[in-house]
SEGU-315738 format. One record per residue: residue in three letters; x, y, z of N, C-alpha, C in turn. Coordinates in steps of 0.001 Angstrom, whole numbers, plus 500000, padded with zeros to 6 digits. Last residue first. Layout:
<sites>
AlaXYZXYZXYZ ...
</sites>
This chain:
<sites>
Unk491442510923485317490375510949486508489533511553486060 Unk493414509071484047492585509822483690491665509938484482 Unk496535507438485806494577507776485762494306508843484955 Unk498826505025485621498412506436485119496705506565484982 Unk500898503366487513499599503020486827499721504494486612 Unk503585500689488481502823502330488028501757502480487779 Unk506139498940490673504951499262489417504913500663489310 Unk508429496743491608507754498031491494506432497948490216 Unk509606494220494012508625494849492788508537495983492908 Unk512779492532495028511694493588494586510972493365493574 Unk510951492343497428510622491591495932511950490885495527 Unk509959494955498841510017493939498810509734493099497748 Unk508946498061496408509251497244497955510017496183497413 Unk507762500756494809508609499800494935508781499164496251 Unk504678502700492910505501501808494112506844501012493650 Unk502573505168492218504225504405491689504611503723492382 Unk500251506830489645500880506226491243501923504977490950 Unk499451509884488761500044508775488632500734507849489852 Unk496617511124487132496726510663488285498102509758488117 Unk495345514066485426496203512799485108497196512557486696 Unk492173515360485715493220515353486557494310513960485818 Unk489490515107485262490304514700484669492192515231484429 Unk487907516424488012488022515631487002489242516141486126 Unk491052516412490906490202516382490026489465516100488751 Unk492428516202493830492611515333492681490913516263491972 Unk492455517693496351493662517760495096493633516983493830 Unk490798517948497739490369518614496836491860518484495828 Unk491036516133500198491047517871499749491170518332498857 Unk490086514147499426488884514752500132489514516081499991 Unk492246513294497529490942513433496987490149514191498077 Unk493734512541499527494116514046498633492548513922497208 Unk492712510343501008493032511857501357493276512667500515 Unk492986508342498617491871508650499571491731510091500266 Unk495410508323498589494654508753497309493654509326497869 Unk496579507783500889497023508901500173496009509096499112 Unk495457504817500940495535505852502064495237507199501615 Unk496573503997498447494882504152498443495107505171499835 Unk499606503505498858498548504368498501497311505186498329 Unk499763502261501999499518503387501744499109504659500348 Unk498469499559502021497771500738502226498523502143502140 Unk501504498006502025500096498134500602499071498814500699 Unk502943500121503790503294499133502822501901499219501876 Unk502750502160505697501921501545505722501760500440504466 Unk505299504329507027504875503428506094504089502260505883 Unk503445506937508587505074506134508007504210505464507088 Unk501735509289509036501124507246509159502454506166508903 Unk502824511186508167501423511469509652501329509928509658 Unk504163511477506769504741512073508022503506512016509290 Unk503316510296504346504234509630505301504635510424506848 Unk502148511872502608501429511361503884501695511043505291 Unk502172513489499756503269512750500964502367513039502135 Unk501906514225496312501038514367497586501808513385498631 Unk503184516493493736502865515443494697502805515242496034 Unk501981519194492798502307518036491989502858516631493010 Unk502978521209494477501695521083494529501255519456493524 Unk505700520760494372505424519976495552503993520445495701 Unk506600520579490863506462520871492525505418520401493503 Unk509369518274489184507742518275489535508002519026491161 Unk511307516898487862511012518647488152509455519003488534 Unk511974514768488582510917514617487757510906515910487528 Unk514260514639490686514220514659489503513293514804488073 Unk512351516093492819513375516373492266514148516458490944 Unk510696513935492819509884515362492630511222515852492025 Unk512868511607494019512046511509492917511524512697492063 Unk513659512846496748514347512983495424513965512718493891 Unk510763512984497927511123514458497161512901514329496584 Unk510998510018497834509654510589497348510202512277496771 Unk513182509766499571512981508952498295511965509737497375 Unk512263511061502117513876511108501169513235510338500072 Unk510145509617503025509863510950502638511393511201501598 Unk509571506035502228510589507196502654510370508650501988 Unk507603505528501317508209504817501837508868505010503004 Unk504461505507500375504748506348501348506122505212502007 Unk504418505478496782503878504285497891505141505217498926 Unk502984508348495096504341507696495673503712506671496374 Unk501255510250493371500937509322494424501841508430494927 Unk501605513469491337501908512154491764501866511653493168 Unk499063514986489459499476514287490924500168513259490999 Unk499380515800486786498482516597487833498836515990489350 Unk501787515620484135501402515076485321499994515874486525 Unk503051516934482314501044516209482153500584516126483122 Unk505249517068482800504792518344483014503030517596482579 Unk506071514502481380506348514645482893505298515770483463 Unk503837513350479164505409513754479689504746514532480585 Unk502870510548476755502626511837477775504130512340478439 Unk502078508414475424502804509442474956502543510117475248 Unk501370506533476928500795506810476467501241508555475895 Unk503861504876477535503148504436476576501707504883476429 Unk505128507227478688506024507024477622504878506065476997 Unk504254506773481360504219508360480292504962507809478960 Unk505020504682482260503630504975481894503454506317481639 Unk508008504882481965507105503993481220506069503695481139 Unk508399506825483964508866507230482448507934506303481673 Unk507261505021486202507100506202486085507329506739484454 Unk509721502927486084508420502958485902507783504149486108 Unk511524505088486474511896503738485482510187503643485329 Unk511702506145488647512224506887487948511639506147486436 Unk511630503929490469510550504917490516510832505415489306 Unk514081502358490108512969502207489700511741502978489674 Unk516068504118491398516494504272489822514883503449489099 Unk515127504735493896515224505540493157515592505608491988 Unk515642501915494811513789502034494985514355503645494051 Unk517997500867494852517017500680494080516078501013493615 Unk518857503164496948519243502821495810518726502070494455 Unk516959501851498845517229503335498549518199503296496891 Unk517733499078499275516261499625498604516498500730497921 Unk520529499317500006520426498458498583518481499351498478 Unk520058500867502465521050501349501552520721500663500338 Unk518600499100504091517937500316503706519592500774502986 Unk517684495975504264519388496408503688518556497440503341 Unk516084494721506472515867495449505621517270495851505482 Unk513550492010507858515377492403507892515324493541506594 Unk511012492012510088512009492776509109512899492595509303 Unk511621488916512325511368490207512180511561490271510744 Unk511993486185512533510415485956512089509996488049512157 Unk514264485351513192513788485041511370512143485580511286 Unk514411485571515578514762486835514685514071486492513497 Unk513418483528517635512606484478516799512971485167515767 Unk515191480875518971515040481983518051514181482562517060 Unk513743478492519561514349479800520525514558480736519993 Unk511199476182518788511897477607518078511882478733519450 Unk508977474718519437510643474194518972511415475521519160 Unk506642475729519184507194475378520490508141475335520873 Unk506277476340516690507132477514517175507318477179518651 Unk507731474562513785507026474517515094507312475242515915 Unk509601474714511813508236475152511974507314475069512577 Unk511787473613512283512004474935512596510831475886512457 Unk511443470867512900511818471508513833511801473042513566 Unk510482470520509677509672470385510674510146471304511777 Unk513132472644507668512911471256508444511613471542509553 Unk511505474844505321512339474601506758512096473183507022 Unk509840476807504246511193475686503261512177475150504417 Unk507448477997504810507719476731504333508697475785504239 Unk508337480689506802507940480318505725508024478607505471 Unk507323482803508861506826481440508857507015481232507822 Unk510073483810508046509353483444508621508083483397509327 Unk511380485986506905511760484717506384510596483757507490 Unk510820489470505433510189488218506533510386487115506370 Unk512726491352503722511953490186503620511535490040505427 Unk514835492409501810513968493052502484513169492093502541 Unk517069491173500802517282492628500573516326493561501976 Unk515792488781499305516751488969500897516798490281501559 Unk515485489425496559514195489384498303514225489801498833 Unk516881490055494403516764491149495870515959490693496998 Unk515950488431492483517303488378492728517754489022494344 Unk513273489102491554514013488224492639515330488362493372 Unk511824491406490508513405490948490403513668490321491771 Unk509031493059488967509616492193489388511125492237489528 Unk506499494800487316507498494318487392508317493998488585 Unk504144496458485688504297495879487168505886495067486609 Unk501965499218484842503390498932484938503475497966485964 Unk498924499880483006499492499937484718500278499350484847 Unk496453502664481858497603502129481883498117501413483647 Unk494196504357482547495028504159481302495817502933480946 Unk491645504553484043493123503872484012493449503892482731 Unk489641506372482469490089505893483181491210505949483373 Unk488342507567479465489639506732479560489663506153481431 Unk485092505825479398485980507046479570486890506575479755 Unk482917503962479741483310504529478016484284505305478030 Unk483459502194482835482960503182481764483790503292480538 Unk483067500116485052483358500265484043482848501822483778 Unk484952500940488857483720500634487777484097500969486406 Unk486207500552491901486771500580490262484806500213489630 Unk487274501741494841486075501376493935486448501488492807 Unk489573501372497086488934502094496287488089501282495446 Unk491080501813499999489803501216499536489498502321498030 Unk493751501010503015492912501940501750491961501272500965 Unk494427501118506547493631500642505301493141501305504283 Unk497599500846509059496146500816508413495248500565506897 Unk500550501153510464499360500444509960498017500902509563 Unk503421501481509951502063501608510608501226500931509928 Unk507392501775509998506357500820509686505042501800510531 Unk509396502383510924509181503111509812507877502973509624 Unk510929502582513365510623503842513651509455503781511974 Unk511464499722513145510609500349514097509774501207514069 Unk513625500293511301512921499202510955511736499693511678 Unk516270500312513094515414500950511639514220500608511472 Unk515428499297516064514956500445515203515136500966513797 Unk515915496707516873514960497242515421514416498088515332 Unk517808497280518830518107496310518252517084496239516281 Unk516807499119520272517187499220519742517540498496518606 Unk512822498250520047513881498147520984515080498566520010 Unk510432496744518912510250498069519099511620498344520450 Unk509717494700516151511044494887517488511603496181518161 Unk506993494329514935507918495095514957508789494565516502 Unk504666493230514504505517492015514514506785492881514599 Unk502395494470515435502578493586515927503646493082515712 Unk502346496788512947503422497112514519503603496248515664 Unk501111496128510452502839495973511090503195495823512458 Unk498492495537508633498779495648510758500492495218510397 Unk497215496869506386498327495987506678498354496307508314 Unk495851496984502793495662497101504400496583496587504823 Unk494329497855499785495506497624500612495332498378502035 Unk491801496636497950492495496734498967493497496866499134 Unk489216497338495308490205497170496022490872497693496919 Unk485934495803494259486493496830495272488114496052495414 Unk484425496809490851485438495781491907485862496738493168 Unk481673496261488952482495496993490367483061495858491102 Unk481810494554486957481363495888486783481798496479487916 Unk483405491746485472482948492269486696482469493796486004 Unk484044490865483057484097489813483638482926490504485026 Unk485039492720481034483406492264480970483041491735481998 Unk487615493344480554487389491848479619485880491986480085 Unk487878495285482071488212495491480901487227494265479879 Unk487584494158484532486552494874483912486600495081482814 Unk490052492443485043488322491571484920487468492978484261 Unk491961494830484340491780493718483877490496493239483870 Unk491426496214487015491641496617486032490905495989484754 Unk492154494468488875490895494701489192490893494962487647 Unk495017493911488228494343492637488134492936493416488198 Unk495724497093489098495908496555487506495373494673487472 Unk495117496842491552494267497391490724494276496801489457 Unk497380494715492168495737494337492698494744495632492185 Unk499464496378491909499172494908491550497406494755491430 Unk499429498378493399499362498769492330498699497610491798 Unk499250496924496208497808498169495651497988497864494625 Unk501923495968496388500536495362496243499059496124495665 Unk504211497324496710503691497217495065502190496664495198 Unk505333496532499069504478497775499066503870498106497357 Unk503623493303498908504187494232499394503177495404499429 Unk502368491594497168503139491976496759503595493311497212 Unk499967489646497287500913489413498476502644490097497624 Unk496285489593497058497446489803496893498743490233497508 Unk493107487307497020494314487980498032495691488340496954 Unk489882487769495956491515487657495689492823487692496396 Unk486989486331496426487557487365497127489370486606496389 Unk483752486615494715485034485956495182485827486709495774 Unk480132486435496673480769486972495614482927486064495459 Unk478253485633498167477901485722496718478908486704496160 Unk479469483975500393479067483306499294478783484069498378 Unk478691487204501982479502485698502279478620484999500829 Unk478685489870502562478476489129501630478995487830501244 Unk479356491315505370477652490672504888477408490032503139 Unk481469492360505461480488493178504306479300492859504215 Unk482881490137506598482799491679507659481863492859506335 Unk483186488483504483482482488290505379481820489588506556 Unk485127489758502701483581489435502503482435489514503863 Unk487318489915504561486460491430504298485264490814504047 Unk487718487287504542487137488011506273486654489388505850 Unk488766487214501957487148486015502614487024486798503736 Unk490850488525502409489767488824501485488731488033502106 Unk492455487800504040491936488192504360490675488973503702 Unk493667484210503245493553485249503184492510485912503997 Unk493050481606505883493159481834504735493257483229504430 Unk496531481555506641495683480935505852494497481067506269 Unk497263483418508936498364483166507759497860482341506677 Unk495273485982509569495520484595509642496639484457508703 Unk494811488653508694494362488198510203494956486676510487 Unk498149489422506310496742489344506719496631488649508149 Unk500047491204505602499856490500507129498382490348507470 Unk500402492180502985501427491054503217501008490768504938 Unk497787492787500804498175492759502313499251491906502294 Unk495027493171499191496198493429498816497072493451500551 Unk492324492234497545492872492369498141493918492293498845 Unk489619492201495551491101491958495224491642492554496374 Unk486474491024494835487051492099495842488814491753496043 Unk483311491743492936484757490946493304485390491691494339 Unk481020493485492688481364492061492093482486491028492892 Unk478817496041494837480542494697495015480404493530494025 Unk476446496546495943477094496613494546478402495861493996 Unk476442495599498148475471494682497228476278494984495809 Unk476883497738499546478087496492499629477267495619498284 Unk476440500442497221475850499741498459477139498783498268 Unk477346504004496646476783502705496171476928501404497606 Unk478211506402496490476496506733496427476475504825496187 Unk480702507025496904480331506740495540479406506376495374 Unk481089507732499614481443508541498683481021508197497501 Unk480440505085500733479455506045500732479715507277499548 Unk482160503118499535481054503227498788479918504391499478 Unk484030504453500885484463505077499413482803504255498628 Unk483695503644504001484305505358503330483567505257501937 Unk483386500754503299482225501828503875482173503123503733 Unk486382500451503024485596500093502055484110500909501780 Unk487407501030505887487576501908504341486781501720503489 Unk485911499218506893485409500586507018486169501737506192 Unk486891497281506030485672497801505848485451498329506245 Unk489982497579507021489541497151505171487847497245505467 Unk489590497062509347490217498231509081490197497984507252 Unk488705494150509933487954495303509920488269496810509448 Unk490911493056508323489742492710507451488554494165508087 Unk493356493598510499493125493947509092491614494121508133 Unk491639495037513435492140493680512421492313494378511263 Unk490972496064516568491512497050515141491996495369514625 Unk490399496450519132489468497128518176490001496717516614 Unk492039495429521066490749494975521431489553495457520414 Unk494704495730520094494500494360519699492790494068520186 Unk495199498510517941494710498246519234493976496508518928 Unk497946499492515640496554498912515950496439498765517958 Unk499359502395515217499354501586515591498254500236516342 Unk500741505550512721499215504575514039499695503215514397 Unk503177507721513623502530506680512404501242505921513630 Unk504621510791513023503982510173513693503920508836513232 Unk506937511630511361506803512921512531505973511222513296 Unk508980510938509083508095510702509732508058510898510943 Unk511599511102507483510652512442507273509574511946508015 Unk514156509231507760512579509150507200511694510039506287 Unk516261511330508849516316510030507928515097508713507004 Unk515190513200510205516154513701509191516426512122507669 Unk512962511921511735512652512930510747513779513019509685 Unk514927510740513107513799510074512208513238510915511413 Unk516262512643514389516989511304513876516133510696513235 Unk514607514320516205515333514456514720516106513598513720 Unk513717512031517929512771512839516716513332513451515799 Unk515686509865518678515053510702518831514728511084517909 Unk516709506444520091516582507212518849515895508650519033 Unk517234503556521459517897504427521054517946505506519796 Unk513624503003522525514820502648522090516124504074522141 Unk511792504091523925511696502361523968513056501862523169 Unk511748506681523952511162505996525146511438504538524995 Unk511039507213521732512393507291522033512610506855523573 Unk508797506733520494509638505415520235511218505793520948 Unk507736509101521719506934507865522233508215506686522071 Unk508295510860519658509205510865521456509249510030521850 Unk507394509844517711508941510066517467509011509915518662 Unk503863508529518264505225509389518359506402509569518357 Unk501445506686517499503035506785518069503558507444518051 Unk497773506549518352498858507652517679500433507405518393 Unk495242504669517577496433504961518499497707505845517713 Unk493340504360515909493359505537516916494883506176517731 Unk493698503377512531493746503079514092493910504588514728 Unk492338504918509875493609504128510566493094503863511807 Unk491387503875506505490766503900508297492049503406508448 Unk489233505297503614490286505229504395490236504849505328 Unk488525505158499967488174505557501550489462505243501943 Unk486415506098496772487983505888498168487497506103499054 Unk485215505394493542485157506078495379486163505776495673 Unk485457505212491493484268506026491626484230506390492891 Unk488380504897488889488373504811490507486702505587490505 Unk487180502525485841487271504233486380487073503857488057 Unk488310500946483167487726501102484488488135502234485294 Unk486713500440479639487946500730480573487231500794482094 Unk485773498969477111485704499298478391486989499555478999 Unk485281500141473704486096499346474628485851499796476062 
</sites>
C-alpha cells in the first residue's frame, strides 16, 4: 500500500519586522500586555513593493525542493491553503503555478479552511497519493493578514495577533509508514465566533459595491477570543487523543508536537495537559504571531532545520480556527 512521506520544507517571511513597541505606537497597548495575553514578542508584515502571497509560497516552495534534492518539474499537483489569497478570484494556487514556470502542466487546489487549512490540504495531498493519482505533491499554507488589520485601538485584539507569511512542504509516495493518519472536522454553528463577513456574497447589490459602502467594519476580524479559547482547548485535546487513539499510540510516543501558532496560552495549556515537555513541543509564535494556514508548515519547516525532528520521529500536528475547524495528522518521519 502507498502511503505519503513529508521529503522537504521550506519557509519565507517578509522582512519587515513589527514590534510589541512598534504596535504601541499606533494603539492602546504595550509589550507586556501582549506577551502576558498572547506570548508574542514580534510578527512580519508584508511590504506591498516585494511580498504577495503566491510569491511568499515560492520561495518556500524553492526552500523545501532544494532541501529535497528535487526540481519544480518534479511537482504533480499543488494544494494550496490560504484564507487571503492575491485576488479574491481566482485562487492563488494558479499564481504559485505560474510564479514556478509551470503553467498548464499541472492542477492547482485552493483551500479555504483557515487556521485548519495546512492540516486540510495535506490530508487531501495525502489522499491523491495514496490512491496513485500523483507522486509529488507540493503543499501550502500562506497568508498576507496585516493588510486588512485595524492597526488602532479599536482592533487591537485582533492587531497585536495576526502576520504573515509562507510554509511548503513536499509529500512523496513511499512503502514507509509516513502520514499515518489525519483528523478533520468541522462545526458551523461557531463561524460568527471568528470570521470576515466581507466581501461575502449574501448581500443586496448595494452592499457589494464598495463605491456604495461607508462602512468598512464588516470587512475586519471579528473574533469572540473567550468562545475560541475555550473551544480551541477542549478540541486540541480531542483531536489530538484521536490520532493516537487510531493508531494505538499514547501520549508519551509523541516526539513533537506542532500546534497551529495561535496563542502561546493555548499551546503550553495543551503541553500541560498532555504532560508533554517543552523539548516535546515546538512554539514559533513569539517570533511571527499568528500566521493562520502558514503557520504550521512555518514551524515544521524550522524545527526540522534544527534538528528537532528526526528519522522516525512520531510527528503530530493539530489545528483549530475559524469554522470552527480543527484537525490532526500523525507522521512517522
Amino acid at each position: 500500500m502507498l502511503n505519503s512521506k513529508i521529503v522537504g520544507l521550506g519557509h519565507h517571511v517578509p522582512e519587515k519586522v513589527i514590534t510589541n513597541e512598534y504596535l504601541s505606537t499606533k494603539m492602546d497597548t504595550n509589550n507586556a500586555w501582549i506577551i502576558e495575553r498572547t506570548g508574542i514578542e514580534q510578527r512580519r508584515w508584508m511590504d506591498p513593493a516585494k511580498d504577495t502571497v503566491a510569491n511568499m509560497a515560492a520561495k518556500a516552495t524553492r526552500m523545501a525542493l532544494e532541501r529535497a534534492k528535487l526540481t519544480e518539474k518534479d511537482i504533480d499537483f499543488i494544494v494550496f491553503a490560504t484564507i487571503t489569497p492575491d485576488y479574491f478570484f481566482p485562487g492563488s494556487g494558479v499564481l504559485l503555478q505560474r510564479e514556478l514556470g509551470l503553467d498548464g502542466s499541472i492542477a492547482a487546489l485552493d483551500i479555504r479552511n483557515a487556521c485548519s487549512g495546512f492540516i486540510y490540504a495535506l490530508s487531501v495531498a495525502d489522499q491523491f497519493i495514496k490512491t496513485g493519482k500523483y507522486k509529488t505533491v507540493l503543499v501550502i499554507g500562506a497568508e498576507i493578514q496585516s493588510t486588512a488589520l485595524d492597526v488602532t485601538t479599536r482592533g487591537r485584539n485582533t492587531a497585536v495577533i495576526f502576520g504573515d507569511g509562507a510554509g511548503a512542504a513536499l509529500l512523496q509516495a513511499t512503502d514507509k509508514p509516513g502520514i499515518l493518519s489525519t483528523h478533520l472536522h468541522s462545526d458551523g454553528r461557531f463561524a460568527e465566533e471568528l470570521y470576515v463577513k466581507d466581501p461575502g456574497s449574501s448581500r443586496p447589490q448595494e452592499e457589494r459595491q464598495p463605491e456604495q459602502i461607508l462602512d468598512t467594519s464588516t470587512y475586519k476580524v471579528v473574533m469572540n477570543g473567550n468562545q475560541v479559547f475555550k473551544h480551541a482547548v477542549v478540541r486540541f485535546m480531542e483531536v489530538i487523543q484521536e490520532a493516537l487513539d487510531a493508531n494505538a499510540l499514547k501520549t508519551e510516543d509523541i516526539s513533537l508536537l506542532v500546534p497551529h501558532q495561535a496563542n502561546l496560552r493555548i499551546s503550553q495549556y495543551i503541553q500541560e495537559k498532555l504532560g508533554l515537555s517543552n523539548a516535546q513541543v515546538y512554539n514559533n509564535i513569539m517570533r511571527y504571531g499568528n500566521t493562520t494556514a502558514a503557520s504550521i508548515p512555518i514551524a515544521l519547516s524550522e524545527a526540522w532545520a534544527e534538528g528537532k525532528i528526526k528519522e522516525n520521529d512520531l510527528i503530530c500536528l493539530a489545528a483549530f480556527g475559524s469554522g470552527f475547524t480543527w484537525a490532526s495528522a500523525l507522521i512517522r518521519w
